[in-house]
N, C-alpha and C positions, 0 to 999 in steps of 0.2 A: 407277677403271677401269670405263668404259660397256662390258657383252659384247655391247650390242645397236648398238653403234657403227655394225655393217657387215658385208658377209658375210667367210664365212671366205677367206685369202686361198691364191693356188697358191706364189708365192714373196714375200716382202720382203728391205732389204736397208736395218743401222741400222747407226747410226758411235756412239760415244762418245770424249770424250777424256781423255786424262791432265790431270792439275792436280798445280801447285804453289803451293805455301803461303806465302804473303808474311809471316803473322806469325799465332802462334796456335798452338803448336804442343804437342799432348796437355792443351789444353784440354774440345776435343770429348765423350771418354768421363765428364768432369765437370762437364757441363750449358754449358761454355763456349763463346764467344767465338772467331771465328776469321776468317784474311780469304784465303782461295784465289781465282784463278781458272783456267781451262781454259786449256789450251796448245792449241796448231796439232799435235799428236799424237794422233792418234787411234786405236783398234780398231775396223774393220771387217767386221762380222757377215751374209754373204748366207745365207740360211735358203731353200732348194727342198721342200715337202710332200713325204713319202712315204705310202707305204696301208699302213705299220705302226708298230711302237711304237720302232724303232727311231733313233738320232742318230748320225750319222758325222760326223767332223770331218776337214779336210783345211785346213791350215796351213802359212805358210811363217815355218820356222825353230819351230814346235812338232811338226812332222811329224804326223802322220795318227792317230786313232784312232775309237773307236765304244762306247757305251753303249746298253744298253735304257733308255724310261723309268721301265719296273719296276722297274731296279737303286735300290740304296738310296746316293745322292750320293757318301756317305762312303766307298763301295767303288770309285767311278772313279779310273779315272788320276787323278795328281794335278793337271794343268796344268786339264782337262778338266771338273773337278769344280766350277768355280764352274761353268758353262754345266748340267752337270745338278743342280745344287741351284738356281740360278734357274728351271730347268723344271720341279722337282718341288715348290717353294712356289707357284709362278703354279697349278701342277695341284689341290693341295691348297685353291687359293681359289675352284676352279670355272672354272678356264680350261681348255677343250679342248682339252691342248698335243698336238699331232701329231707321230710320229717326223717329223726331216727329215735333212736333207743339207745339213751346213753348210760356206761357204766361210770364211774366216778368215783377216785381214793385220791387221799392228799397227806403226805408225809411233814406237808409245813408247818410249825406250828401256828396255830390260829391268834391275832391280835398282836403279835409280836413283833410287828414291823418289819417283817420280811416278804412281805410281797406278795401273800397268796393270793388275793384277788387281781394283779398281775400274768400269775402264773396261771390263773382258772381262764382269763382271758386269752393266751396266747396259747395255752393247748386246745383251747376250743376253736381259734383260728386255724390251726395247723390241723387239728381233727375236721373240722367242715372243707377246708380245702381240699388234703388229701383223698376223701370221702367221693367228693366228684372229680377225681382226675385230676387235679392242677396239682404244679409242684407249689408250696410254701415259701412265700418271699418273705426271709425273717424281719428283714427292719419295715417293709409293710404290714405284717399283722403286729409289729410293736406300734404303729401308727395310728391301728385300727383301734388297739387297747386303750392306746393314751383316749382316743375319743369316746372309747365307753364311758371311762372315765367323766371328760366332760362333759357329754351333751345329755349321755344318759342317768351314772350316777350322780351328777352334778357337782363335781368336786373339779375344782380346777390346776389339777397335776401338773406335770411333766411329764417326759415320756423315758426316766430313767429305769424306770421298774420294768417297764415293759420291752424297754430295748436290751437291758441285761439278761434278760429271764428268755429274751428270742436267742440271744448272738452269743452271750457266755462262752469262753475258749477254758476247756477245762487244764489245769492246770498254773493257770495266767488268771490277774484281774483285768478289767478292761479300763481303758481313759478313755471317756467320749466327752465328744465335742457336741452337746446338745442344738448348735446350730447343725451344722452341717451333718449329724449321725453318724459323723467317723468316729471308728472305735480302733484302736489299737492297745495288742495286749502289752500288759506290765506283772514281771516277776515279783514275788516279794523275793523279800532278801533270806538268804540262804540259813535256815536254823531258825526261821520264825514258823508262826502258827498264827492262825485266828481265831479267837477266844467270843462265841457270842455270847451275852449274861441276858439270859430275861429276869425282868423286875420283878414277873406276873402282878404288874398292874395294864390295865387299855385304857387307849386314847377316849378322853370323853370332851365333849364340844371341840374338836379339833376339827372336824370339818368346815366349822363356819370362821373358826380362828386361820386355817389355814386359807383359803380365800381372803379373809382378813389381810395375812402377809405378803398376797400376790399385789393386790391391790395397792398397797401400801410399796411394793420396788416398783410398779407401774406407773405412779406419781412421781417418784423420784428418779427412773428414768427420764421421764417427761421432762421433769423440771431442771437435768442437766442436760437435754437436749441428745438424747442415746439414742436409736432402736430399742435396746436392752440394755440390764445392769453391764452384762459379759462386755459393753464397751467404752466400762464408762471406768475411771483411777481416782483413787482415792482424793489423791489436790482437787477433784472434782467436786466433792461432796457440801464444796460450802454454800453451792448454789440449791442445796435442798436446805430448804428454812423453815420445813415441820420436822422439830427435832427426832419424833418417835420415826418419821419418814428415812431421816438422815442415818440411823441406829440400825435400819432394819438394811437399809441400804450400804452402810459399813461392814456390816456381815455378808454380804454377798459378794461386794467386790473383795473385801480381803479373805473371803473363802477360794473364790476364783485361784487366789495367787498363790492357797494352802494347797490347794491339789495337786496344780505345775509342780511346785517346789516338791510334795513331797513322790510326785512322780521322779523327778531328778534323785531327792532323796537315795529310794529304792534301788536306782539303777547304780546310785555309789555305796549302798549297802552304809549308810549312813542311818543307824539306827538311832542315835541322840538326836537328831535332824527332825527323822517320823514321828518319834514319837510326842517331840516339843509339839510337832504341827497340831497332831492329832489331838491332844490337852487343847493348844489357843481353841482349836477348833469346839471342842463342847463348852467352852467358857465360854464364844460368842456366842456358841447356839441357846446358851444359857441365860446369859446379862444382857444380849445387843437384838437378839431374834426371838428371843424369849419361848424356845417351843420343848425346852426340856423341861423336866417336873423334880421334885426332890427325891424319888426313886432312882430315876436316873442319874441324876447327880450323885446320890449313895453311891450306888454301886459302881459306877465309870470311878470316883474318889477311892472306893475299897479295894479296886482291880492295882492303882496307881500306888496303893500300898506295898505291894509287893516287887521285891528285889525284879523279879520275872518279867515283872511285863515293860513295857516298851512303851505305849501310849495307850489311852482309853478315850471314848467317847461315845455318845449317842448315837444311833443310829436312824433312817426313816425320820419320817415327818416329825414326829417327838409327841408330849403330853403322855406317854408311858410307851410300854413294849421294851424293846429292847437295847440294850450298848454294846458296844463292839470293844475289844481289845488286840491289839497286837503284842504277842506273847513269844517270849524265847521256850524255842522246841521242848526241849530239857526241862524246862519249867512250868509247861501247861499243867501238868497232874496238879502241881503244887498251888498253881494260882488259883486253877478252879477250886480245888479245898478251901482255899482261902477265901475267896469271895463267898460262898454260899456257905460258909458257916460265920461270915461277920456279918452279910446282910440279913440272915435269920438274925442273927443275935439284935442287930441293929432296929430290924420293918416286924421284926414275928414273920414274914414272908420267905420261902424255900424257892429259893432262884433255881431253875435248870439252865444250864450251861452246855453251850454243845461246842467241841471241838474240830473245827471243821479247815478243808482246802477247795480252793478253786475249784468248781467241775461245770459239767458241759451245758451247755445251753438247749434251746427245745429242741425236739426231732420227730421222726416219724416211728415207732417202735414195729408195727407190724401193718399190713396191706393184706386185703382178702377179698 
């Protein structure tokens, strides 16, 4: 982050978007392998200077609130709180954050496991920076996010939401290396599509179950002698001898080796390959990591029905939201009918489904 980039500015106005997870899923927090890309859903952040220390928000469908930047993050609202804990670590690094007067829309859908509080976090990065002058370092304010996350909403993530939602290359998904934060783009294969299914169900006790899971490949790193799962192989795992440790730990290494593969996959348009991957991969997220729900399972089963699609699975943390499918171009109309009128028949619940492509990562929309 250059502070001598440019002068301070009177308004800007930055977007970020949601992302979903094509494969990779709770790799991240253990140095792992993952393949997201950005969705056409965005959070849009307009930021107006004031001459004091104060931040108002005015949102549609979060309705309206205000914070000083004195307050201490953890004591804001809650919806509101990532927006002052991104302005109070940018403050803490020597950015001259200004009270402002923020505008605020969000295209993503809400609980669905695509990343909006992600996306709220890293447009507010990009919005506070721009605001005083400085250009916007994407994989550092996805650094920033990951830590609201931790220190402030208290969930103990990874930092894959937030580095997709910064870096997204539209058109391409990305493979990152959650050690090292290299990302490089990956095509899908030619005449497919990405199929999102929400369950319209949401995650409930997941936050404490998912610390649960961290906890539990932390152990079992430990007890094969790793840094992280990301270094540990499978003939390894007999040295973890708490079996639910072992289980949760089998998912992560043999998820690891689901993404390589189906990166390889993609790049030989090996669509029987993808789609096998993507099946193992919700059956372990399901039986061995346990963070899928019977919604999900529905629906990823109902998508798999059909001649069209290619693979299906869960997507995000799990306990509800969303599944993801990979779908032949030609056949998206057909699969969508097809799911959301056998999971209605199935839940009494009316899935929306959006049919979506790679698009671009955050940016600066306007300067004034």
């Amino acid at each position: 982050m250059n502070l001598n980039s440019g002068a301070e500015r009177r308004a800007v106005t930055a977007r970020a978007p949601g992302r979903v997870n094509l494969i990779g899923e709770h790799t991240d927090y253990n140095d792992g392998f993952v393949l997201p890309m950005g969705l056409p859903f965005d959070t849009t952040i307009s930021m107006e200077r004031r001459d004091d220390r104060t931040v108002t928000i005015s949102s549609v469908g979060w309705g309206e609130t205000s914070f000083s930047l004195d307050d201490d993050p953890g004591s804001v609202e809650s919806w509101a709180r990532y927006v002052a804990a991104m302005a109070h670590f940018l403050a803490d690094e020597g950015l001259p954050v200004p009270g402002v007067d923020i505008s605020m829309r969000s295209t993503i859908p809400g609980g669905a496991s695509l990343s909006s509080s992600a996306a709220l976090e890293v447009a507010a990065g990009f919005g506070f920076t721009a605001i005083c002058g400085a250009e916007p370092d994407p994989v550092h304010m996805a650094k920033l996010g990951q830590r609201v996350e931790n220190e402030v909403i208290g969930i103990q993530s990874g930092i894959m939401d937030q580095l997709i939602s910064a870096t997204a290359r539209e058109g391409s998904a990305s493979l990152i290396d959650c050690r090292s934060l290299e990302s490089t783009p990956v095509n899908l294969p030619d005449g497919t599509r990405v199929l999102i299914m929400d369950t319209m169900t949401r995650r409930e006790l997941a936050d404490s179950e998912y610390d649960l899971r961290r906890q539990a490949c932390e152990r079992a790193a430990a007890a094969i002698g790793v840094p992280a799962l990301r270094d540990a192989t499978a003939d390894q795992l007999d040295a973890v001898t708490a079996p639910l440790d072992r289980r949760r730990a089998g998912h992560v290494i043999a998820e690891n080796d689901r993404v390589l593969a189906t990166v390889e996959a993609m790049e030989h348009g090996d669509l029987a390959a993808i789609g096998a991957l993507m099946n193992e991969s919700h059956r372990s997220l399901s039986e061995d990591y346990e963070v899928s729900s019977e919604a999900l399972d529905q629906i990823a089963a109902i998508a798999r029905e059909h001649d069209g699609t290619i693979g299906a699975r869960m997507t995000g943390g799990g306990f509800g939201g969303a599944a993801v499918a990979l779908v032949h171009d030609e056949h998206a109309d057909a699969v969508a009918t097809h799911v959301v009128e056998r999971y209605e028949a199935e839940t009494g619940r009316r899935s929306d489904l959006w049919s979506v492509v790679p698009s671009e990562g955050a940016s600066i929309v306007s300067i004034a």
